[in-house]
C-alpha positions in Angstrom: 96.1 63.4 83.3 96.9 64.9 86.8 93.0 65.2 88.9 92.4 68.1 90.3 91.7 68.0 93.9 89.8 70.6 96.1 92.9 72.7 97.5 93.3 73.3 93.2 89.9 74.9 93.4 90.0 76.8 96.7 93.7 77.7 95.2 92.4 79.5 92.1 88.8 81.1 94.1 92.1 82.5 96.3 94.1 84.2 93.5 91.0 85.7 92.0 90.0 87.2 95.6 94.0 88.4 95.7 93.9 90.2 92.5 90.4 91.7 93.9 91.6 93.5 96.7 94.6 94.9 95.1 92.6 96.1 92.2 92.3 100.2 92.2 89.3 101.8 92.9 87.1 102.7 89.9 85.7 106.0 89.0 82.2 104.5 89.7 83.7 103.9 93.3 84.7 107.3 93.8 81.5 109.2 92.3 80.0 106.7 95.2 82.0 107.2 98.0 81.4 111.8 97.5 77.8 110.8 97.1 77.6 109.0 100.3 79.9 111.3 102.0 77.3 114.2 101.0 73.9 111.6 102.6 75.6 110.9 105.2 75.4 114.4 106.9 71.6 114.6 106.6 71.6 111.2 108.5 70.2 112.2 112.0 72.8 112.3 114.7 70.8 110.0 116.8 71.5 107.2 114.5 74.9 107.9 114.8 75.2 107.7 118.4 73.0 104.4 117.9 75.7 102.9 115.4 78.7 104.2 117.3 77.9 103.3 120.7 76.6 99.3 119.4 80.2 99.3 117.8 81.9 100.2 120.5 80.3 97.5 123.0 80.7 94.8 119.9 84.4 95.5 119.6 84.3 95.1 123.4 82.8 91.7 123.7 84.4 90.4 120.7 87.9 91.1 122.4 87.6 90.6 126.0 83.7 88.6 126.4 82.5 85.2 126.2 78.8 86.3 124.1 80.5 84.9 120.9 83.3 82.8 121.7 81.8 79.6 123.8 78.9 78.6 122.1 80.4 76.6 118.5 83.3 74.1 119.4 86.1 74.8 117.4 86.1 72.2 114.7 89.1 69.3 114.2 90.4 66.3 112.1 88.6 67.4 108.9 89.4 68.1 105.7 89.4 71.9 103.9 86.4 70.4 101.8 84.7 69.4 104.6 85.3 72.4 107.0 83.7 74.5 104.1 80.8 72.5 103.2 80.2 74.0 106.7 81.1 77.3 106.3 78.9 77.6 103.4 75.6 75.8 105.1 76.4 78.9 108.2 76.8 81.6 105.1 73.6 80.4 104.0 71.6 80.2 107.5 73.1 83.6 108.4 72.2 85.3 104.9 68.6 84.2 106.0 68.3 85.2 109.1 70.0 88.6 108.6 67.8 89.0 105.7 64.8 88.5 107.7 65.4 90.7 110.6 66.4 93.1 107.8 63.0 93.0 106.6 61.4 93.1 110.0 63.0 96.2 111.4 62.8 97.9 107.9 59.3 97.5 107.7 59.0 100.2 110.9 60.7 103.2 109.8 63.2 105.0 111.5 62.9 103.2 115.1 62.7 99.4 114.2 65.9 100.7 111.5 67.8 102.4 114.3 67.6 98.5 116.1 68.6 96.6 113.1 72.1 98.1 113.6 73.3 96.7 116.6 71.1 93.3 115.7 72.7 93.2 112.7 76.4 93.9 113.8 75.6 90.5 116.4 74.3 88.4 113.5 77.7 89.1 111.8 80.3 88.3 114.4 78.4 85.2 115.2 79.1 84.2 111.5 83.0 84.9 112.1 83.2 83.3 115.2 81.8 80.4 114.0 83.3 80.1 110.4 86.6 80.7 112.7 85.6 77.6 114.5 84.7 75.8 111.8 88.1 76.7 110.1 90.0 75.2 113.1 91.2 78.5 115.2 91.0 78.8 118.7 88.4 82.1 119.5 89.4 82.1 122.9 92.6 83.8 121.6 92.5 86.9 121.6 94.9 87.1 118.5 92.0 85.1 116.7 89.2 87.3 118.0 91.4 90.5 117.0 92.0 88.5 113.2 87.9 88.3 113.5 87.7 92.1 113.7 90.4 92.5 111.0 88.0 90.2 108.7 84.8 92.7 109.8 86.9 95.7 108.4 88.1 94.2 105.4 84.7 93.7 104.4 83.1 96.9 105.5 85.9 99.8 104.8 86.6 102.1 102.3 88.9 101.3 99.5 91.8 102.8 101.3 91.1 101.4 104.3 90.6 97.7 102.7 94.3 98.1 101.4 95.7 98.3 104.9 93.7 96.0 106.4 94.6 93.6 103.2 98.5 93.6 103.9 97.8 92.5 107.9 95.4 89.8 106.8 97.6 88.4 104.3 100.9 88.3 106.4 98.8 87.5 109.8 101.5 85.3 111.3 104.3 88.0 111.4 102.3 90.3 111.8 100.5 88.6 115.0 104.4 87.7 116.3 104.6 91.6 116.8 101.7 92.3 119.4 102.2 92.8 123.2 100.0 91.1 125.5 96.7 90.6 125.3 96.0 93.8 128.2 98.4 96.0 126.8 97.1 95.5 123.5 93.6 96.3 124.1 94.6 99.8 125.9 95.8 100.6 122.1 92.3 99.0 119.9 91.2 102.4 118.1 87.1 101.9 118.0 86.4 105.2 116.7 88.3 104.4 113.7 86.7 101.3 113.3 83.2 102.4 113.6 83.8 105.0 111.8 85.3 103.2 108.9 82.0 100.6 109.2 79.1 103.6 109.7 80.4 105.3 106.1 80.3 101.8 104.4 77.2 101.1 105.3 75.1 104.6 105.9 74.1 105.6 102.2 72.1 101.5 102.0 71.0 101.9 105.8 69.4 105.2 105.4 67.1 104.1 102.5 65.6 101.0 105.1 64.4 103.8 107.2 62.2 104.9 104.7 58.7 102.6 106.1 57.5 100.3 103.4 60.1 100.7 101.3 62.5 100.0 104.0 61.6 96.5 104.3 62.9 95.5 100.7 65.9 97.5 101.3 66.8 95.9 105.1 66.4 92.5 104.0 68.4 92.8 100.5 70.8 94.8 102.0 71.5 92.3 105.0 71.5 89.4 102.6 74.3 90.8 100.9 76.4 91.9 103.7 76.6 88.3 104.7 77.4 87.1 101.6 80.6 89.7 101.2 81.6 88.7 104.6 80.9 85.0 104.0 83.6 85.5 100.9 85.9 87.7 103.3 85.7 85.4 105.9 86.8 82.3 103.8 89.5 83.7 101.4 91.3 85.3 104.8 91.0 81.8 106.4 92.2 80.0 103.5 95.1 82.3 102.9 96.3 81.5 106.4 95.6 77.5 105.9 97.6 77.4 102.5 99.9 79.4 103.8 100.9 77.4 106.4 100.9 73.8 104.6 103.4 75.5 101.7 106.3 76.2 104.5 
């Protein structure tokens, strides 16, 4: 009897992730995404700047700064088992700590809920860069930090925008073969669609932890499961790329 090794495993997690993303969005989905559409214009605009503007300067540093990129060594010489074992023991450590500053700035209303935005938005690239690391790929390209913000919006867009996003993570290598230089290339990075595409994903959960009291449930459950969607983005779009690579 043939034993089933690890790759097997990761191989069949991968399919059902594949058959996920192409999967059409359900009536449920849509009755959601007009009701958020409808909350989201009694959000005050001052949260919006908030979220836009802590966007903005993350999709800044992640492409051209050093905050996230020189801290974790990029891992080597280790198998996908083992480079997962640590991918999961981050997913964990970052759920928790997400899920605690959740709580924290839920528990003060509307100013401590406006902070947890861009505090949050840093606990999450710090996951990618490091699972990236972990994963074996070099950060301090910025074709790897621009895969990083691919990952982001592949777990925080709307359905239609998840598609897109889908077909560049899943055909990376061509698709990175066909971008200009690393300056010219940033002239072109649309933010606003990017933020934009994140604040509706998130607003209608976000509101509720502004709410004091009640906000502090919401902030840390909501966190904790923001981590864990992009702990399961961030390893199916790594090991697509690995898998990919070792069946040429």
């Amino acid at each position: 009897m043939e034993q089933i090794t690890y790759e097997d495993i990761v191989q069949e997690e991968l399919l059902r992730w594949h058959r996920k993303m192409v999967k059409n969005q359900s009536m449920s989905q849509k009755v959601a995404k007009t009701i958020q559409k409808k909350m989201n214009s009694y959000i005050p605009e001052k949260i919006h700047e908030v979220v836009t503007v802590s966007i903005k300067n993350m999709v800044h540093a992640t492409l051209v700064g050093s905050e996230y990129t020189t801290k974790t060594p990029k891992i080597i010489d280790e198998s996908l088992q083992e480079r997962e074992s640590r991918v999961r023991q981050a997913i964990v450590t970052y759920k928790r700590t997400a899920a605690i500053e959740g709580a924290g700035t839920g528990a003060g209303g509307i100013l401590l809920g406006m902070a947890d935005f861009p505090l949050l938005l840093g606990i999450k690239m710090k996951f990618l860069f490091e699972a990236a690391n972990c994963y074996g790929f070099d950060v301090k390209d910025y074709r790897e930090r621009l895969y990083i913000l691919y990952l982001f919006q592949l777990a925080f867009s709307s359905e239609e925008k998840k598609k897109e996003v889908y077909r560049i993570i899943t055909d990376w290598e061509n698709y990175a073969s066909t971008l200009p230089d690393e300056k010219k290339y940033l002239e072109n990075v649309n933010w606003k669609e990017f933020q934009l595409e994140y604040r509706d994903h998130i607003d209608l959960v976000k509101m509720l932890q502004l709410i004091p009291g009640f906000g502090a449930i919401v902030g840390a459950a909501a966190n904790y499961h923001f981590l864990d969607v992009l702990g399961e983005t961030a390893m199916n779009g790594y090991r697509n790329r690995i898998l990919e690579v070792k069946a040429r």
